[in-house]
C-alpha positions as CSV (number, residue, x, y, z in Angstrom):
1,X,0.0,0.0,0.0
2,X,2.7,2.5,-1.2
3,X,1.8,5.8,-3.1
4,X,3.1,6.3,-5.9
5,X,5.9,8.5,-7.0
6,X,3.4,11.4,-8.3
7,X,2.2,11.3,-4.9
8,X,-1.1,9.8,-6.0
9,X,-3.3,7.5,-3.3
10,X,-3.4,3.5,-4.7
11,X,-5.9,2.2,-7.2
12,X,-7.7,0.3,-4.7
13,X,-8.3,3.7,-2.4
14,X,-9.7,5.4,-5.3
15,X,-12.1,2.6,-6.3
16,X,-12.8,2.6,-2.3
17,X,-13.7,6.0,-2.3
18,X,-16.9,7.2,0.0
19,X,-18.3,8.5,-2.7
20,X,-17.6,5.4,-5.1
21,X,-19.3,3.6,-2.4
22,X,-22.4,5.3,-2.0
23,X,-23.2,5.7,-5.6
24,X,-22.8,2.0,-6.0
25,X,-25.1,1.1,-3.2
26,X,-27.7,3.7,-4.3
27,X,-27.5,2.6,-7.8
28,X,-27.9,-1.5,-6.6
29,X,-31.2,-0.2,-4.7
30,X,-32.5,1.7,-7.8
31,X,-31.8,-2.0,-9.3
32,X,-33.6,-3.6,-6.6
33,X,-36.2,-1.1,-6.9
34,X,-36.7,-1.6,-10.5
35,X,-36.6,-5.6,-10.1
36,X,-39.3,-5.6,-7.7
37,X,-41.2,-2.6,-9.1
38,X,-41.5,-3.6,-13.0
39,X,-40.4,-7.2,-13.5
40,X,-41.7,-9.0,-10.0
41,X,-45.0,-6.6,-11.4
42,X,-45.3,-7.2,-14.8
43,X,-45.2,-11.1,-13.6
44,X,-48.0,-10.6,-11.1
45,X,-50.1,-9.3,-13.4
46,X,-50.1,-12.3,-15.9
47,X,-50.4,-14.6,-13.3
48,X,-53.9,-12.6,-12.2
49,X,-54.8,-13.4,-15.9
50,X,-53.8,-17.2,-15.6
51,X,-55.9,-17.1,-12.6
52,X,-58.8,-15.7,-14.0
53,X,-58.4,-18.1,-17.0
54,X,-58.3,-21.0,-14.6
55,X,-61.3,-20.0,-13.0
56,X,-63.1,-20.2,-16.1
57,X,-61.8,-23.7,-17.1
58,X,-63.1,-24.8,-13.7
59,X,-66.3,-23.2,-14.0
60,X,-66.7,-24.9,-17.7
61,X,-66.2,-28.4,-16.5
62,X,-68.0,-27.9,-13.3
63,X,-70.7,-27.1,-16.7
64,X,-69.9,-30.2,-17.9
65,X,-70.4,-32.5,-15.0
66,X,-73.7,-30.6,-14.3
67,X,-74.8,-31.5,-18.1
68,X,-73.5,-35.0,-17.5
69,X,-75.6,-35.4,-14.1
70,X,-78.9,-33.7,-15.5
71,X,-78.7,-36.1,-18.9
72,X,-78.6,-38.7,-16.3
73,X,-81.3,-37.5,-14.5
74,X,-83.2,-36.4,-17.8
75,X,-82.8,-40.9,-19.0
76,X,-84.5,-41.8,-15.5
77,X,-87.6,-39.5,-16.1
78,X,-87.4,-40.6,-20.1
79,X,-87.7,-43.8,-18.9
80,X,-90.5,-44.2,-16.7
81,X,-92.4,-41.8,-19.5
82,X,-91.4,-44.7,-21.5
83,X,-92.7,-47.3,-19.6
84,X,-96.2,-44.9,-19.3
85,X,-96.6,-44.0,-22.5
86,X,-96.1,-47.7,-23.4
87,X,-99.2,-48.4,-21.3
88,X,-101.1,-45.0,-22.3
89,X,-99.4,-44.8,-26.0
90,X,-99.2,-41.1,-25.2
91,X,-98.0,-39.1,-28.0
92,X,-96.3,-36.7,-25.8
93,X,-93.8,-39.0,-24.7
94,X,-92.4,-40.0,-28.2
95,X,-92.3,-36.0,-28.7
96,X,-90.2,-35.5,-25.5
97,X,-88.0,-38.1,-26.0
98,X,-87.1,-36.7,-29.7
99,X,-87.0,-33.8,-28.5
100,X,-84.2,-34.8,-25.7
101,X,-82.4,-36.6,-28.9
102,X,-82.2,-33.6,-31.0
103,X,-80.7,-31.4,-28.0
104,X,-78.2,-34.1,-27.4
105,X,-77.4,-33.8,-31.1
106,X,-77.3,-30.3,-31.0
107,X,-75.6,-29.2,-27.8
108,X,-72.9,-32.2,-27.8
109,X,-72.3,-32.6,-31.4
110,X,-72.5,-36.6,-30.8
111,X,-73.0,-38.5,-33.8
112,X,-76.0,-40.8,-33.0
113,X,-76.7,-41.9,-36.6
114,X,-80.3,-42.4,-37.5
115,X,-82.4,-44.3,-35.0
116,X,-85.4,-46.0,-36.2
117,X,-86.5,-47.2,-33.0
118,X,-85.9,-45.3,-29.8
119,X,-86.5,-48.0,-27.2
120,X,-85.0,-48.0,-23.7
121,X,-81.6,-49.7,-24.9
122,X,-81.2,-47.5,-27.7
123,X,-82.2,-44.4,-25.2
124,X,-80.0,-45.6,-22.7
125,X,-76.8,-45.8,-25.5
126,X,-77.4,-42.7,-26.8
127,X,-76.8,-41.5,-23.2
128,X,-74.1,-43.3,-22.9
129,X,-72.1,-41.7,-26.0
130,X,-73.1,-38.5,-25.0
131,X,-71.9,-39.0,-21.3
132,X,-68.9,-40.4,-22.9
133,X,-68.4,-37.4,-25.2
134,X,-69.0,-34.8,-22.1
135,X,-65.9,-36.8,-20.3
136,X,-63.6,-36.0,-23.2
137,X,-64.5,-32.3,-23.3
138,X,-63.7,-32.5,-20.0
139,X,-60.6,-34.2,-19.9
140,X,-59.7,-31.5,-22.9
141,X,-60.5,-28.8,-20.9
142,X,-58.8,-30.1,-17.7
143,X,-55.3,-30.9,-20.1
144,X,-55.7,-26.8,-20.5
145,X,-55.7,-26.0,-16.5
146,X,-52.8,-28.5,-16.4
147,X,-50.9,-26.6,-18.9
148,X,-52.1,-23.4,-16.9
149,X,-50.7,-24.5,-13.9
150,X,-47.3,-25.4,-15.1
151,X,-47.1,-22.0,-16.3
152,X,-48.2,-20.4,-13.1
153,X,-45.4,-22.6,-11.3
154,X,-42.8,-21.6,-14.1
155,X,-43.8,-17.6,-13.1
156,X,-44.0,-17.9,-9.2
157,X,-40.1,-19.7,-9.5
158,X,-39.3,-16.6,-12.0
159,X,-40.6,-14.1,-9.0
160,X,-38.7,-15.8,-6.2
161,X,-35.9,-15.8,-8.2
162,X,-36.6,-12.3,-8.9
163,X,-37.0,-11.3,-5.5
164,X,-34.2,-13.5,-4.4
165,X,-32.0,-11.0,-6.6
166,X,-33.5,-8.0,-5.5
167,X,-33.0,-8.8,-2.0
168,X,-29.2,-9.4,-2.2
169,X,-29.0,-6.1,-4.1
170,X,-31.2,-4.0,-1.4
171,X,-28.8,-6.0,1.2
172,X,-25.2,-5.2,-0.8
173,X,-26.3,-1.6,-1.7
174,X,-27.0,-0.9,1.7
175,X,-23.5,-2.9,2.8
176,X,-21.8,0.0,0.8
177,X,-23.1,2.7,1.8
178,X,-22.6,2.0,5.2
179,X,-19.7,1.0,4.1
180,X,-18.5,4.3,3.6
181,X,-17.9,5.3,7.1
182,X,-15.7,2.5,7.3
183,X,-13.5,4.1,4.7
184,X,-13.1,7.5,6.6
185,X,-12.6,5.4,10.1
186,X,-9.5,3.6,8.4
């Protein structure tokens, strides 16, 4: 730690100066500050949209399973219509019952081909296809809050990361500042 011949302090002193010191701290905070401010933000923010998206996904297949649960219901009551209108030959149950076909067809898209005949067992199968069809929009839909979540986890290890970084700058900014009445001590 020898001056040298010009009289000059050593590199190291001048890179050590208080001032040095202080503007690197404060500029490591503004870092920090930034970091947390726009990036850790900016992050937050899309995961409030994945969130928002997820809720609709589950709100769609708890759709589904209601459908699923009142087609159920809907081939009990066809069904015992069935087995009345059988006894009664009531015209009104045939028209129900084609009725409850066509919305299937409709709403679900299943391909039922033509029935002739729409006795119990072929009731029954129809429901059956169309349950089975509601399970695969389901599963679908469910393969999209999958992929939803594993980008939600991707994000939240980005922000801890993030913060992690932040942090250590906040904590080594504030290390040299303070650091600068060490210098004048010594």
């Amino acid at each position: 730690m020898t001056t040298d011949t010009s009289g000059m302090k050593p590199v190291w002193k001048k890179l050590l100066a208080p001032w040095v010191l202080v503007m690197t701290g404060i500029l490591f905070n503004i870092l920090s500050a930034v970091i947390t401010n726009y990036f850790i933000s900016v992050n937050h923010a899309h995961l409030s949209q994945l969130e928002e998206q997820g809720q609709r996904i589950d709100a769609r297949i708890n759709n589904y399973w209601q459908d699923r649960q009142n087609i159920e219901r809907k081939l009990e009551f066809i069904l015992l219509l069935q087995q009345q209108g059988k006894q009664t030959h009531d015209p009104f149950v045939e028209q129900y019952i084609d009725s409850f076909i066509a919305s299937i067809r409709q709403q679900y898209k299943v391909n039922l081909g033509e029935q002739q005949t729409l006795d119990s067992q072929t009731i029954i199968n129809i429901v059956k296809k169309t349950q089975e069809q509601i399970v695969n929009d389901i599963d679908e839909v469910y393969f999209d809050k999958l992929t939803l979540e594993k980008e939600k986890t991707i994000i939240l290890g980005i922000n801890s990361r993030l913060m992690s970084i932040a942090l250590f700058l906040q904590v080594l900014g504030l290390i040299l500042v303070l650091g600068k009445d060490f210098q004048r001590k010594h």
